[in-house]
C-alpha positions as CSV (number, residue, x, y, z in Angstrom):
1,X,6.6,33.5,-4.9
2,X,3.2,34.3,-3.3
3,X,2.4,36.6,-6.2
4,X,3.4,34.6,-8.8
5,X,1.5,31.5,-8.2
6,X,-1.3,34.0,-8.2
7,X,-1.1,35.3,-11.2
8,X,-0.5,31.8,-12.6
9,X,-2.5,29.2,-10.8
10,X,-5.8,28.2,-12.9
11,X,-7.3,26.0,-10.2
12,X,-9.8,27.6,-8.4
13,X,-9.1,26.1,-5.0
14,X,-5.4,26.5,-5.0
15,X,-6.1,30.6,-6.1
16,X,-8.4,30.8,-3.3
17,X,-6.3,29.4,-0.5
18,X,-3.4,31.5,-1.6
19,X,-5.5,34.7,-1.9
20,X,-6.7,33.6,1.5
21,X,-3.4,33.7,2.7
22,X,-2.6,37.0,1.3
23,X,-5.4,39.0,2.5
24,X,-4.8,37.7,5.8
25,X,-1.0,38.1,5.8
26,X,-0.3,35.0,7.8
27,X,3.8,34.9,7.6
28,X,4.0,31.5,9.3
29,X,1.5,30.3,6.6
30,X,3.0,32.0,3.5
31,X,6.5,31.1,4.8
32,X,5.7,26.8,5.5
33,X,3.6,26.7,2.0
34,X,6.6,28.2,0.3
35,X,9.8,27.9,1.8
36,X,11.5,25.1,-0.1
37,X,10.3,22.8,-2.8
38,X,9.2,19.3,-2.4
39,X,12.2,16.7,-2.1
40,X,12.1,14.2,-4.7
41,X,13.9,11.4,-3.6
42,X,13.5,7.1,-4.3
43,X,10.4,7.4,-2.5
44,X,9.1,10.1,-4.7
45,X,7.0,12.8,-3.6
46,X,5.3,13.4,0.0
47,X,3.3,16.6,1.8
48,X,0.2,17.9,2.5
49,X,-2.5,18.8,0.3
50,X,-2.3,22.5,-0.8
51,X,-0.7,25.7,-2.5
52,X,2.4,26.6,-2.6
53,X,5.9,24.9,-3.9
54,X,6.2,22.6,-0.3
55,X,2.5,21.4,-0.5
56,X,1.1,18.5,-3.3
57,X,-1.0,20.2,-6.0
58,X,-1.4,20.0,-9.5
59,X,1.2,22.2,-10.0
60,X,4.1,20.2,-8.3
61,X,2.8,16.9,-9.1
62,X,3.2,18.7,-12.8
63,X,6.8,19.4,-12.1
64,X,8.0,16.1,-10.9
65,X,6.0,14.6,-13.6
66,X,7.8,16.7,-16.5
67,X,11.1,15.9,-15.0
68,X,10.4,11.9,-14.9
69,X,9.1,12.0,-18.5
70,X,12.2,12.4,-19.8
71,X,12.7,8.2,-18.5
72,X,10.0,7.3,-19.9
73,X,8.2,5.7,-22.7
74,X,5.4,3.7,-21.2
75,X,4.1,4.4,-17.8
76,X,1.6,2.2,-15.3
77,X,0.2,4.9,-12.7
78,X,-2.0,4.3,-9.6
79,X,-3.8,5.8,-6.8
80,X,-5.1,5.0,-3.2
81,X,-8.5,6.5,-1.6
82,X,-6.2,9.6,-0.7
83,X,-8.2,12.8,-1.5
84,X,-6.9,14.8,-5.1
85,X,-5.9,11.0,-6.3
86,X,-8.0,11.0,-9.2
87,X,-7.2,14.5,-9.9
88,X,-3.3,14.1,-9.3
89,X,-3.4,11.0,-11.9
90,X,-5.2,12.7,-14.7
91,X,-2.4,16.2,-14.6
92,X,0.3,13.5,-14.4
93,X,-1.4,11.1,-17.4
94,X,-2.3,14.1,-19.3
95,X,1.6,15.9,-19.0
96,X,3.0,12.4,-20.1
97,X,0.9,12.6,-23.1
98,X,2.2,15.9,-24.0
99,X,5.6,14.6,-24.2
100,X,4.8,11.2,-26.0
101,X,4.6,9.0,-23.4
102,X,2.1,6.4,-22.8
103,X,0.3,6.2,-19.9
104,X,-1.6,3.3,-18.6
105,X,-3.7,4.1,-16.0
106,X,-5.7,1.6,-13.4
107,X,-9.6,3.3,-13.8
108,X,-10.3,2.3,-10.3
109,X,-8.0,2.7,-6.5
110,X,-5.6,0.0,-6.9
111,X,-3.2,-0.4,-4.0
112,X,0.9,0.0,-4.6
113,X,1.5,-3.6,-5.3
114,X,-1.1,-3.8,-8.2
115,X,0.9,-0.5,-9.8
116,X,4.8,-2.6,-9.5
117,X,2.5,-6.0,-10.8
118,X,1.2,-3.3,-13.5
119,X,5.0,-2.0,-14.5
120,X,6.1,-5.3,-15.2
121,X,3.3,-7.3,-16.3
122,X,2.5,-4.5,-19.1
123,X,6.6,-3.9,-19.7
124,X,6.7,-0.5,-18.4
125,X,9.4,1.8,-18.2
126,X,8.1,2.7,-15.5
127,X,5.5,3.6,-12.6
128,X,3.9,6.1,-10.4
129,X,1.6,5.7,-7.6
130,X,-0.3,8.2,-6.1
131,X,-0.2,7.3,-2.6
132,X,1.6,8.8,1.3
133,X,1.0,5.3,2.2
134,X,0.5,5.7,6.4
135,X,0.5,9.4,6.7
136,X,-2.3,11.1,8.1
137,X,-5.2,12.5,6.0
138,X,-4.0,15.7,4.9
139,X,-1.4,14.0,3.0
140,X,-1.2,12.6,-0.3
141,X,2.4,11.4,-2.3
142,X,3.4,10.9,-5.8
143,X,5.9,7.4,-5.6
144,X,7.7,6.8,-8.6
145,X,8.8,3.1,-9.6
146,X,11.6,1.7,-12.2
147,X,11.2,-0.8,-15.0
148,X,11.2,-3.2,-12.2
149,X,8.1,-2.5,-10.0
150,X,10.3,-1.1,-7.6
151,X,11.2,2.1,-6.4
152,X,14.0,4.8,-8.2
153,X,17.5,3.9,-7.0
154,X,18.8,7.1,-5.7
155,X,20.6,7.5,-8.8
156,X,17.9,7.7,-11.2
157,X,16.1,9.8,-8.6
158,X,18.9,12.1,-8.2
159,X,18.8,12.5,-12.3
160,X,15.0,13.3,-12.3
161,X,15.5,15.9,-8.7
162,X,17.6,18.0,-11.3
163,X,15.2,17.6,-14.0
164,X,12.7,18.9,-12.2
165,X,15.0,21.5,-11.0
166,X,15.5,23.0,-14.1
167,X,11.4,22.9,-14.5
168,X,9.5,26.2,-14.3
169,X,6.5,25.0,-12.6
170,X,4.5,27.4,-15.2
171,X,6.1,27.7,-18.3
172,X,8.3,24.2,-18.3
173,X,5.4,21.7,-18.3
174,X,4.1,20.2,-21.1
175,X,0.5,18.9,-21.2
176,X,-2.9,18.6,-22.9
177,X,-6.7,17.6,-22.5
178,X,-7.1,14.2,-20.3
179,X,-10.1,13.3,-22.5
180,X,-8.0,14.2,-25.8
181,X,-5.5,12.0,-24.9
182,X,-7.7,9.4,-24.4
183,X,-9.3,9.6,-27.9
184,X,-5.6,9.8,-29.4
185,X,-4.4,6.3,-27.7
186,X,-1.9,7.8,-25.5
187,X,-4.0,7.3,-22.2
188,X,-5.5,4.2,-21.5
189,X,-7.3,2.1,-19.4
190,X,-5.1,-1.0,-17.7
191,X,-8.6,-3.2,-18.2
192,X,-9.4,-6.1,-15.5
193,X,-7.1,-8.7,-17.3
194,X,-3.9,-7.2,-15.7
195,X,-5.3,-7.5,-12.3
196,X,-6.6,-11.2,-12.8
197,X,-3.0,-11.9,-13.9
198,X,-1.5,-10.5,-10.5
199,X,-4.2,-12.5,-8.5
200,X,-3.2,-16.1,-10.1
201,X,0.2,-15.0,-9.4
202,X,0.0,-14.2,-6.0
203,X,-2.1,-17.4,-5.4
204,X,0.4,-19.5,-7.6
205,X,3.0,-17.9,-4.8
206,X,1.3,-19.4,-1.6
207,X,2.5,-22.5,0.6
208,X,0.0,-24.9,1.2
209,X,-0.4,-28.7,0.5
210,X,-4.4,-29.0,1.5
211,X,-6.5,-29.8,-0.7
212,X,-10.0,-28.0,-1.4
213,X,-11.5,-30.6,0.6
214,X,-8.9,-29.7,3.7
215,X,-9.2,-26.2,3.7
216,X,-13.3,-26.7,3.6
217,X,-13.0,-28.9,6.3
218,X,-10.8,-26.4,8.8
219,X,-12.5,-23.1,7.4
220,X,-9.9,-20.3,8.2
221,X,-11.6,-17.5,10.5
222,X,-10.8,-14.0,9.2
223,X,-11.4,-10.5,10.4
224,X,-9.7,-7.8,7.8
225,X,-9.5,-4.3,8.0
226,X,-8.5,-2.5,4.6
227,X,-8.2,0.5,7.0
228,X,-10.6,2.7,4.6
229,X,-7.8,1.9,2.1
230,X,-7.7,0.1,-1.3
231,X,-7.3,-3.1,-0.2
232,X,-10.7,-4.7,0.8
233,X,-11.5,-5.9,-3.2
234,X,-8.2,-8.0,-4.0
235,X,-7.4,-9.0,-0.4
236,X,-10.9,-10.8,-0.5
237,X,-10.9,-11.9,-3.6
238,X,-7.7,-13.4,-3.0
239,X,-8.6,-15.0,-0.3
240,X,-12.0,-16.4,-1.5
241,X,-10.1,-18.1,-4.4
242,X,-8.2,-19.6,-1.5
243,X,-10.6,-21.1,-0.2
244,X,-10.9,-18.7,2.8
245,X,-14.3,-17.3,2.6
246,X,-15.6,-16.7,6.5
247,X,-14.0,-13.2,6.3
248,X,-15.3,-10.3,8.3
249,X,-14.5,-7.0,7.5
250,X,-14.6,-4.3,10.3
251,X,-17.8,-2.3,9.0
252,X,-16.7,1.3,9.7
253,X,-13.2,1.1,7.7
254,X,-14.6,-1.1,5.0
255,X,-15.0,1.5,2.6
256,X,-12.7,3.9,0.7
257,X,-12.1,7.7,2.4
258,X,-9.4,9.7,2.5
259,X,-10.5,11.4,4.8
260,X,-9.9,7.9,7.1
261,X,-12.8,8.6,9.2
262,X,-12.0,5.6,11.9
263,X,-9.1,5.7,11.9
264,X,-7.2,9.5,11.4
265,X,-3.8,7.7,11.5
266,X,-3.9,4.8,9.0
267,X,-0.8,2.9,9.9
268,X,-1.0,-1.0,10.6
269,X,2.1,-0.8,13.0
270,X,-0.2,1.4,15.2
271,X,-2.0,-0.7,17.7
272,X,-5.0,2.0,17.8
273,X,-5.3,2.0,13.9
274,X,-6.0,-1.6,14.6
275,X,-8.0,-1.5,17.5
276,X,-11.5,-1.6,16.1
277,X,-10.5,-5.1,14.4
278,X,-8.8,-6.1,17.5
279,X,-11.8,-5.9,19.3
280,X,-14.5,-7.3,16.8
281,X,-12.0,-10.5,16.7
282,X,-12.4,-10.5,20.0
283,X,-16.1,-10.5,20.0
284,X,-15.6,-13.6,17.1
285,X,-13.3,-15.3,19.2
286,X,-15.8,-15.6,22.5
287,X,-17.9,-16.7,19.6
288,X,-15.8,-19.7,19.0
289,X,-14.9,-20.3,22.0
290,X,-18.9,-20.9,22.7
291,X,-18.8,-23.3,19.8
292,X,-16.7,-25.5,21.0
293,X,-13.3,-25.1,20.1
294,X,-11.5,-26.9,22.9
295,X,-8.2,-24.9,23.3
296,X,-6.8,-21.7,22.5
297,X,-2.9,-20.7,23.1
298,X,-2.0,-16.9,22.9
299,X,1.3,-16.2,21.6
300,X,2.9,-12.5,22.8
301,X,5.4,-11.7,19.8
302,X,7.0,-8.3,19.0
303,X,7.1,-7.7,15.5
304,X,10.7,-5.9,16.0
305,X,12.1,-9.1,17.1
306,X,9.6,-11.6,15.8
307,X,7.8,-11.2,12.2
308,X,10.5,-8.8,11.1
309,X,13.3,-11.4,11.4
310,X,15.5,-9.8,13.2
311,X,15.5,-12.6,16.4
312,X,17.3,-15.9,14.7
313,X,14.2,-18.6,14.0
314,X,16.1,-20.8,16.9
315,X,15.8,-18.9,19.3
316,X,12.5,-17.6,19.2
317,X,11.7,-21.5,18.8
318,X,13.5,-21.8,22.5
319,X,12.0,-18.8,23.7
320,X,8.2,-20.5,23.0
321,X,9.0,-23.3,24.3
322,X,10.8,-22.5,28.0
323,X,7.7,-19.7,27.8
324,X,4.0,-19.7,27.7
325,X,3.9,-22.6,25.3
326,X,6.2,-24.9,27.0
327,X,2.8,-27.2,25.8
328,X,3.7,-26.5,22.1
329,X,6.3,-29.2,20.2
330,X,8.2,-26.6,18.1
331,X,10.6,-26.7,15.4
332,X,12.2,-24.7,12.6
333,X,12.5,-25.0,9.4
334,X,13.6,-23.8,6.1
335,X,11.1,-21.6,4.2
336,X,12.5,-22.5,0.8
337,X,12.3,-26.1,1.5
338,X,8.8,-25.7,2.2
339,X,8.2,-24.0,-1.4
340,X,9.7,-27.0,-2.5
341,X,8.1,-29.5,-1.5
342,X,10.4,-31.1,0.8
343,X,9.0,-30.7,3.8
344,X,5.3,-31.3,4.4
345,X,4.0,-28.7,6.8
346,X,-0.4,-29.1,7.9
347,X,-1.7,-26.0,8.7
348,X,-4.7,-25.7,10.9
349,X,-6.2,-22.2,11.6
350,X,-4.9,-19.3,12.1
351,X,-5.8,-15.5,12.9
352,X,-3.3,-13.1,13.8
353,X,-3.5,-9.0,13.4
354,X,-0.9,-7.1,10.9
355,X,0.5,-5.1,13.6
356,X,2.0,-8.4,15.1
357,X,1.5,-7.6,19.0
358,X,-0.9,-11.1,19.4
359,X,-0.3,-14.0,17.9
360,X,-2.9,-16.8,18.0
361,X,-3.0,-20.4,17.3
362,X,-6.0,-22.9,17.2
363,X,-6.2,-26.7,16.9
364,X,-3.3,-28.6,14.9
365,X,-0.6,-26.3,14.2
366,X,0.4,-22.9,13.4
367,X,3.1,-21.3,10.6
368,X,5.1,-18.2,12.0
369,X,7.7,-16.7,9.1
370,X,10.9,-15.6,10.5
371,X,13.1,-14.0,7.4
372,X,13.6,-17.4,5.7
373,X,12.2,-20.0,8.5
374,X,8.6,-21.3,9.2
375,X,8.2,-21.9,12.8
376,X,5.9,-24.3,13.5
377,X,4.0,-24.9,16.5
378,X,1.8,-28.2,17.4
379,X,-0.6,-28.8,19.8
């Protein structure tokens, strides 16, 4: 196999790592890069950047892409900051092309939900997302959605795994210029409209019943983290057209890197991918405290048996109020009957970090989800 990607492989970083490994007859090396195929499952592709047939290149992405054309008429495709992205969506846009299918591509890093918004909002057949959502650096994926937005049952999957199969990584792929397929129509640009479209929608989505003069007059304190990610554009602009505007973003994984520079394991359930926000809202919160904030109550809350669901809503409602914030008046209710309008719930300020180890409350009250409850706490 070793051979034959050489004589085949065009790209010259791919020819030189595999001539690399060649000349210096690293077994181990030659054996892990080549060993097996990529498994394409619901959740796509997912590896480490590289050569060989167990590594994402060009030349796999290729593959799977030529197997899942044959689903396809119209395809949204994605990418995070993950390094090859940009590359990895113009070989799959370009190899749709060549076999007459449509590919609508988001010009800038969008993250996943924007690419399932894109799939339905623009009736796709379907989606891909270039994206190993919390996997270290050296890993990129290739995650392929149904007409839905969501990911390939394991049917459909198991359909395109034998397509791809069948798919001489060489020979079987179809494709054609990026630019060429641009001029013809059968690339194009998904234009700013789409994503304005998902932002009313996830705004038209949220529960609240203040009015802009509320929410101006108990200004929600923020500090985000997009984790040098994609998120730091539509998470602020959604929450500017909330109304939430005093929104610090931790400076040193503010910008997009794939390389994740601060923080080399980019997962939000990690406590340490988390810990430079953790801290600065720390330094904002002595902040507040100094100006004159009278009270703040620390919640401990595990997300396993807490934000996730899993504890029943009652109980962690006892569990709060026998614990630290016996204080706290506490009651549960029902998350749908919030969405519609019949029960009033005042929400006061709120910051709590994604990896759901603290929980804190200022002032008036506080709105904890437990799978379909709201639990609120009052002062």
């Amino acid at each position: 196999l070793l051979d034959t990607w050489i004589a085949n492989v065009k790209d010259e970083e791919l020819l030189a790592e595999l001539n690399t490994m060649k000349e210096q007859g690293d077994e181990d090396a030659i054996t892990d890069a080549f060993f097996q195929d990529l498994a394409f499952g619901t959740a796509g592709l997912r590896g480490t950047i590289g050569a060989g047939t167990n590594r994402m290149n060009i030349y796999t992405v290729g593959r799977a892409t030529q197997g899942f054309a044959d689903y396809l008429n119209a395809v949204a495709i994605a990418r995070d900051s993950r390094n090859k992205g940009e590359l990895f969506v113009k070989t799959t846009a370009a190899i749709l092309a060549a076999n007459g299918v449509t590919a609508l591509v988001y010009p800038k890093i969008s993250p996943v939900p924007t690419l399932s918004w894109a799939v339905r909002d623009l009736k796709c057949s379907g989606g891909i997302c270039m994206t190993a959502s919390h996997n270290p650096a050296p890993y990129n994926g290739y995650k392929a959605y149904g007409p839905d937005g969501c990911p390939i049952t394991s049917g459909a999957a198991g359909g395109i795994s034998k397509a791809i199969a069948e798919t001489d990584t060489f020979t079987g792929v179809k494709s054609m210029d990026f630019d060429e397929a641009l001029e013809q129509g059968l690339v194009k640009w998904i234009d700013d409209s789409c994503l304005e479209r998902y932002y009313d929608a996830v705004l038209a989505r949220g529960v609240t019943n203040l009015s802009a003069e509320e929410i101006a007059g108990a200004p929600l304190k923020l500090v985000y983290t997009p984790l040098n990610g994609t998120g730091l554009i539509p998470v602020t602009t959604v929450l500017e057209r909330a109304g939430i505007t005093d929104v610090t973003v931790v400076p040193e994984q503010k910008e997009p890197n794939g390389d994740f520079p601060a923080c080399p394991y980019p997962n939000p359930e990690i406590r340490q991918a988390m810990q430079k926000g953790i801290d600065l809202f720390d330094e904002l919160r002595e902040d507040v405290e100094e100006r004159g904030i009278e009270r703040l109550v620390e919640l401990r809350i595990f997300a396993a048996d807490g934000l996730r669901g899993v504890q029943p809503a009652h109980q962690f409602v006892d569990a709060l109020v026998a614990g630290d914030a016996a204080d706290l008046a506490a009651e549960s209710v029902n998350l749908l009957d919030v969405m519609d309008g019949k029960v009033d719930i005042v929400a006061d300020v709120t910051v709590f970090d994604p990896v759901g180890v603290d929980q804190r409350a200022v002032d008036l009250a506080d709105m904890v989800v437990l799978g379909l409850h709201l639990v609120v706490l009052r002062l």
